[in-house]
BANU-284586 format. One record per residue (C-alpha): residue in one letter; x, y, z. Coordinates in steps of 0.25 Angstrom, whole numbers. Layout:
<recs>
 residu    c1    c2    c3
      A     X     Y     Z
...
</recs>
This chain:
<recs>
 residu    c1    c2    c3
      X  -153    64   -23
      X  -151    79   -21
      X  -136    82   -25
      X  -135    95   -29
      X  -125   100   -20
      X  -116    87   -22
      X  -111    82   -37
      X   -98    74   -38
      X  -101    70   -51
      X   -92    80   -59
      X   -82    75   -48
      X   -83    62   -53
      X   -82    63   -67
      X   -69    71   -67
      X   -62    59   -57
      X   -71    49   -67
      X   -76    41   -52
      X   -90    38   -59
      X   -88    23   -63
      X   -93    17   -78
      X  -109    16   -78
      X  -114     4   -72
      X  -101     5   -62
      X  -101     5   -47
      X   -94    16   -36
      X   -91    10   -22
      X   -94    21   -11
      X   -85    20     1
      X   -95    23    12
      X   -92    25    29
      X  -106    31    31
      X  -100    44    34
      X  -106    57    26
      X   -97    58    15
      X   -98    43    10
      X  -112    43    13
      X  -113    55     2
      X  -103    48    -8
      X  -111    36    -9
      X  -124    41    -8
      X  -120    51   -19
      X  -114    41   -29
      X  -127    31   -26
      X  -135    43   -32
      X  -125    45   -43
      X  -124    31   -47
      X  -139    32   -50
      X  -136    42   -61
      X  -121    39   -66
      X  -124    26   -67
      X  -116    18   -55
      X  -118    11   -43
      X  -113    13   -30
      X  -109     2   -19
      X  -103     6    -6
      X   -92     2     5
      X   -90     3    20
      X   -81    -2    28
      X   -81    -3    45
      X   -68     1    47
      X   -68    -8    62
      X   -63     6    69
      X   -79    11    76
      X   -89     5    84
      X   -98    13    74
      X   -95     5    62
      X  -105    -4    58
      X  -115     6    60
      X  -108    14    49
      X  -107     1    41
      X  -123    -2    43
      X  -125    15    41
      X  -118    12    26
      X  -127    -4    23
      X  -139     3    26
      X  -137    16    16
      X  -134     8     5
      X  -143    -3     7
      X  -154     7     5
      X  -151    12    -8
      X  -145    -2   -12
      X  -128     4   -13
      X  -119   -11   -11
      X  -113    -9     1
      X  -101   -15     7
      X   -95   -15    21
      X   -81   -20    26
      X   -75   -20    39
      X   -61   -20    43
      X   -53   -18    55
      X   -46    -7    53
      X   -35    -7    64
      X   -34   -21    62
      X   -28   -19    48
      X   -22    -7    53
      X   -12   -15    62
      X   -13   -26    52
      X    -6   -18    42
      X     2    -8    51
      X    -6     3    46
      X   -13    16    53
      X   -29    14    54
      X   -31    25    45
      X   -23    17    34
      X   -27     4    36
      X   -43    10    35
      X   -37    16    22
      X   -31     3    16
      X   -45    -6    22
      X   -56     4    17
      X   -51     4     2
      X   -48    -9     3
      X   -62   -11     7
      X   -69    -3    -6
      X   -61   -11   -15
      X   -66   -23   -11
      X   -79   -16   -10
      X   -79   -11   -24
      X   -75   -24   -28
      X   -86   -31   -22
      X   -98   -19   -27
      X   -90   -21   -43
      X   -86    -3   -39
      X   -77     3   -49
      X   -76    17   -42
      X   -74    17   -26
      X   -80    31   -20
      X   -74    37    -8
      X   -79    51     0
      X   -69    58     3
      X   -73    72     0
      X   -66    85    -3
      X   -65    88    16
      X   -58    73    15
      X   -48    79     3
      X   -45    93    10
      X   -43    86    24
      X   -35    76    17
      X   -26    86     9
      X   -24    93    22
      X   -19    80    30
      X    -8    77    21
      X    -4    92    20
      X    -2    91    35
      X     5    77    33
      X    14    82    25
      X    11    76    11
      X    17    81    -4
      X     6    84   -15
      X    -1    71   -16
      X    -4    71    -3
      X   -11    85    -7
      X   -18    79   -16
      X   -28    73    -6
      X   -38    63   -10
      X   -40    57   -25
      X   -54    59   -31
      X   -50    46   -37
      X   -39    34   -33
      X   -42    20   -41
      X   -56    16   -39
      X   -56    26   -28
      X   -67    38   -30
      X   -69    49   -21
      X   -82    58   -27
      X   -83    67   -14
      X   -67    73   -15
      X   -74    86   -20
      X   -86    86   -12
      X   -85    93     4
      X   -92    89    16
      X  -103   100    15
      X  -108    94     2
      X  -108    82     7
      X  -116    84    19
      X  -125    92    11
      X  -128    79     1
      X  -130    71    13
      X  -139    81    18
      X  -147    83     4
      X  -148    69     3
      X  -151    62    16
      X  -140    54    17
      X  -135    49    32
      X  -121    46    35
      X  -113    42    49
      X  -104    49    55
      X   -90    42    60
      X   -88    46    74
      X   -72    47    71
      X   -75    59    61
      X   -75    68    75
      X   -61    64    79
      X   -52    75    79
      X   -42    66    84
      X   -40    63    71
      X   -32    71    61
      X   -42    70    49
      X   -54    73    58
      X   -45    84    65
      X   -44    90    53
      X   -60    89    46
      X   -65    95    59
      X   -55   105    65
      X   -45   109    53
      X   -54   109    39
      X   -63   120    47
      X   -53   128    53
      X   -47   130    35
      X   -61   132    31
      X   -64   143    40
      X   -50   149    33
      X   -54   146    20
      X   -68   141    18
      X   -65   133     5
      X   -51   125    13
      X   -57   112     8
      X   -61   114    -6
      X   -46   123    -7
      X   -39   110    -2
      X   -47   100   -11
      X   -43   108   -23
      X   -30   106   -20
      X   -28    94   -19
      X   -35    93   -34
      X   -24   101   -38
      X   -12    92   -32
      X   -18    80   -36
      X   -19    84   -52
      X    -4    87   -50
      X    -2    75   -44
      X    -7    67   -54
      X     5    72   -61
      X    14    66   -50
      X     9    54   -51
      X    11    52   -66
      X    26    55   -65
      X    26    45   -52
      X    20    34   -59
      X    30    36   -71
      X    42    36   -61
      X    39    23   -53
      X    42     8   -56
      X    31    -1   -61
      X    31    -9   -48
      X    38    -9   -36
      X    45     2   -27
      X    61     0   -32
      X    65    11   -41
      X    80    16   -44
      X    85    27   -36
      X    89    34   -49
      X    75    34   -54
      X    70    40   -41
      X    79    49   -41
      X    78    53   -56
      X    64    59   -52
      X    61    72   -47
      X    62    75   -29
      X    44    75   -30
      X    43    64   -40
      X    53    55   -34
      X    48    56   -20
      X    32    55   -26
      X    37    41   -33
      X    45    37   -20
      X    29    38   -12
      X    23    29   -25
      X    33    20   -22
      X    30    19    -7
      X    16    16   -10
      X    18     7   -19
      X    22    -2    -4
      X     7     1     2
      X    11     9    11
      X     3    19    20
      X     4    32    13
      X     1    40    24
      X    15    34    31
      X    23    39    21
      X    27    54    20
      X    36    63    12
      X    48    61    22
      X    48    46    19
      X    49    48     2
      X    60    59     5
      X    67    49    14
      X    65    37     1
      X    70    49    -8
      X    83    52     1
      X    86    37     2
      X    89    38   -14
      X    99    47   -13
      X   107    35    -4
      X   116    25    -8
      X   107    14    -1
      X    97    14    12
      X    85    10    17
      X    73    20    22
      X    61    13    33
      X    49    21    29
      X    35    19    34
      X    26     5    33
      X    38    -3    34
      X    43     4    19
      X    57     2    17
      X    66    11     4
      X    78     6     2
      X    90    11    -8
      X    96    -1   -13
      X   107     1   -24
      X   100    10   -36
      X    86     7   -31
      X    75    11   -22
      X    65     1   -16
      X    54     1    -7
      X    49    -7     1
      X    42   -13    14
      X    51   -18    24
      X    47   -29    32
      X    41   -25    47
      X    51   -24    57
      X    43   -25    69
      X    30   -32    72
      X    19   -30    84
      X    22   -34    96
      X    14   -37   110
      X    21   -28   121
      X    19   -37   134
      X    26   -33   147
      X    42   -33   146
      X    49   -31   132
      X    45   -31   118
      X    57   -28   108
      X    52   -22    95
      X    56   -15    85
      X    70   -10    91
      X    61    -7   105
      X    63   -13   119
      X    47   -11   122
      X    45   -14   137
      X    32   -15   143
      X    30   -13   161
      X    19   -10   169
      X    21     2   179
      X    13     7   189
      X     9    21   191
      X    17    31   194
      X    27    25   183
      X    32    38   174
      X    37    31   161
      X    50    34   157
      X    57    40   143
      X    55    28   135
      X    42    22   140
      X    28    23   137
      X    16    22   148
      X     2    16   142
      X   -10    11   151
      X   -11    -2   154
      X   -28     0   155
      X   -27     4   141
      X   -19    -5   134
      X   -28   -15   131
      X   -25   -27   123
      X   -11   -25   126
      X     1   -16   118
      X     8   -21   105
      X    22   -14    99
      X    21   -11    84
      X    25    -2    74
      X    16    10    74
      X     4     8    64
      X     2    19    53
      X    -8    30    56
      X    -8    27    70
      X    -6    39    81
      X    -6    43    97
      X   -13    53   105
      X    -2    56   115
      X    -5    62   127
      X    -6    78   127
      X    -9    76   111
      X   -21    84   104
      X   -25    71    97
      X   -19    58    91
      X    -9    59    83
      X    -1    50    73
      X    11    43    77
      X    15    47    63
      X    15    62    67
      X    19    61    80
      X    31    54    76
      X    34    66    66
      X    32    76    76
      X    43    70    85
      X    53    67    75
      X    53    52    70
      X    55    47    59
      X    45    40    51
      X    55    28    51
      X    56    28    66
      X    42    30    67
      X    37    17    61
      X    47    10    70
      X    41    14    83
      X    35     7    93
      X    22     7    94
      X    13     2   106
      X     0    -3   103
      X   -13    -7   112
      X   -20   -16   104
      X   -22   -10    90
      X   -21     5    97
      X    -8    12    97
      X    -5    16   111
      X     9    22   110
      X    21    24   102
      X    35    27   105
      X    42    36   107
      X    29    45   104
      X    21    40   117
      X     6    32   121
      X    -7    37   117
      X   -16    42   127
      X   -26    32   127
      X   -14    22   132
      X    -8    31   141
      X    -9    25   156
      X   -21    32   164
      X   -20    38   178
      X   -30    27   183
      X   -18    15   178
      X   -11    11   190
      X    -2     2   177
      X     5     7   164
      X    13     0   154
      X    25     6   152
      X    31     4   138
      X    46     5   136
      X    54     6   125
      X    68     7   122
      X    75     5   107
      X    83    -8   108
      X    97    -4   106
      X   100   -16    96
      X    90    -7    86
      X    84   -21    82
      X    70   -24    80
      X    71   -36    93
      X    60   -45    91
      X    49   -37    84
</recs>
């Protein structure tokens, strides 16, 4: 193997991911170059150090070009004899099962996945390849998103069993060990999406700050090891301040803390509920932190979580969901406080302030109502690109609690429209459709939920 220009070794000591002698690192691998350099890499290294490598892909049921990615990764490390083990899940499927956005619920399904994987191949290190672009791009994200220092912190070189070898390593010098040592990989046709906010900024952004300052990437990285020593220290006083179990404390022992500790032990509470971290932001642990400065009250916050002051205490927790999917035939469908009725028109119908027009050509297997999924988004017409229901929520004004509250219009498993912010293109009615559906909604003035 030649490997000068490539040694993660030193890396890996000062994180301690080697495992004992005679142990076992499992190597998440899509196909893509990165993985294909990790696990190729660690093959080589185990020769020496004295461990084995096993491997783990899973078909995430999203591309037509899946199993040729799965039969890409069996055939690699059939021969040079790496175990290898393949799953595959639906992904939207859990997605709407669990109320999550697909991005989560990949999340939640791939790691899931390598535990059971390094289980079944006796791993005690699981090696990701998230590399030093994947940190800075990362680091970036949550800056835009808003995000306090942890979220400055980026990725961990290490979380559990978690490994990640390549944090340091940049795409040059991963393309140049693939290149030294022969090594193919496949290319996931979704990488070239600019559509998407992660692609959007690899391809368009990352360039535009290294023609600024060639060494943007590096400069971010370091960064982010700074914050994440500091942060270390956070989390020690954290752990000190929370309860053994649960999510009740007293109010007087929150607000003995300090403003930035109290609000940090306010977020380990949340997630100690499972929640999506990515649906909770700083507005939702300063509204927690005002509602224990009241006598008494209850705060709705994202994926159903509920804070309640009650007497001396404050308690988390999940509250039970308040509406369910329902099928939207022709006539009226009460949901969630909304009078939703569904009419053909002919052209040249112009809907009216409180209605929504969608194609009936594109509609499919027909429309559903539900609470809007985590991670999900619209390309409105006149927009640049997609974007999430999240953002676009923020940027008119509503509240995050209102927000989760929203009617959402689905086609199948597809979001088609949310109100009040409008249909996605794709379901808009064409200029060739003599029909339309026209959706109206009206809030029902008794403020109930009806029969959702």
């Amino acid at each position: 193997m030649r490997s000068d220009g490539l040694n993660l070794l030193p890396f890996m000591r000062v994180h301690d991911m080697l495992p004992e002698k005679g142990g076992s690192i499992l190597c998440a691998v899509s196909g893509g170059r990165d993985s294909m350099c990790l696990l190729h890499y660690l093959w080589k290294l185990g020769e020496t150090e004295g461990f084995t490598v096993a491997a783990v892909h899973m078909n995430h049921g999203q591309r037509d070009t899946a199993e040729r990615d799965v039969c890409f990764v069996q055939n690699f490390c059939r021969e040079r004899r790496i175990p290898c083990v393949t799953e595959r899940v639906s992904v939207p499927e859990k997605a709407k099962e669990w109320g999550v956005g697909i991005e989560e619920a990949g999340r939640r399904l791939r790691y899931a996945a390598f535990e059971r994987a390094a289980e079944l191949t006796q791993a005690d290190r699981i090696a990701t390849a998230h590399h030093a672009g994947d940190q800075a791009e990362t680091v970036l994200l949550n800056l835009l998103r808003g995000t306090g220092p942890e979220g400055l912190t980026g990725i961990p070189p290490v979380r559990g069993n978690i490994i990640r070898p390549l944090l340091q390593t940049s795409r040059r010098e991963i393309e140049a060990y693939l290149a030294e040592n022969g090594i193919p990989h496949i290319e996931d046709e979704t990488n070239g999406d600019i559509t998407m906010t992660r692609n959007r900024l690899r391809l368009t952004v990352m360039p535009l700050l290294k023609e600024l300052y060639p060494a943007a990437e590096e400069s971010i990285c370091r960064t982010a090891e700074i914050l994440r020593r500091e942060e270390s220290c956070w989390q020690e006083q954290v752990r000190s301040a929370l309860p053994e179990e649960g999510t009740e404390m007293p109010c007087a022992a929150l607000l003995a803390l300090p403003y930035a500790l109290r609000l940090r032990v306010l977020r380990a509470l949340t997630e100690r509920l499972a929640v999506g971290r990515k649906d909770f932001g700083a507005v939702h642990y300063e509204a927690m932190e005002a509602l224990l400065h009241k006598d008494g009250g209850t705060l709705h916050l994202p994926d159903g979580v509920v804070a309640l002051r009650r007497g001396d205490d404050f308690l988390l927790q999940k509250a039970e969901k308040q509406t369910e999917a329902r099928a939207l035939a022709m006539g009226t469908t009460l949901w969630g406080g909304y009078k939703i009725t569904c009419e053909r028109k002919r052209r040249p119908y112009v809907p009216q302030r409180n209605e929504m027009a969608l194609g009936c050509d594109t509609i499919g297997s027909g429309l559903a109502v539900d609470a809007c999924r985590s991670g999900e988004g619209l390309r409105l017409a006149g927009s640049r690109g997609r974007r999430s229901v999240k953002r676009l929520c923020a940027e008119r004004g509503i509240d995050p609690v209102e927000r989760d509250r929203l009617p959402a219009i689905y086609a199948g498993e597809r979001l088609a429209a949310v109100w009040p912010l409008g249909a996605d293109e794709e379901f808009l009615p064409r200029e060739t459709d003599g029909e339309m559906i026209i959706i109206k909604l009206e809030k029902e003035k008794s403020g109930g939920y009806g029969n959702g």
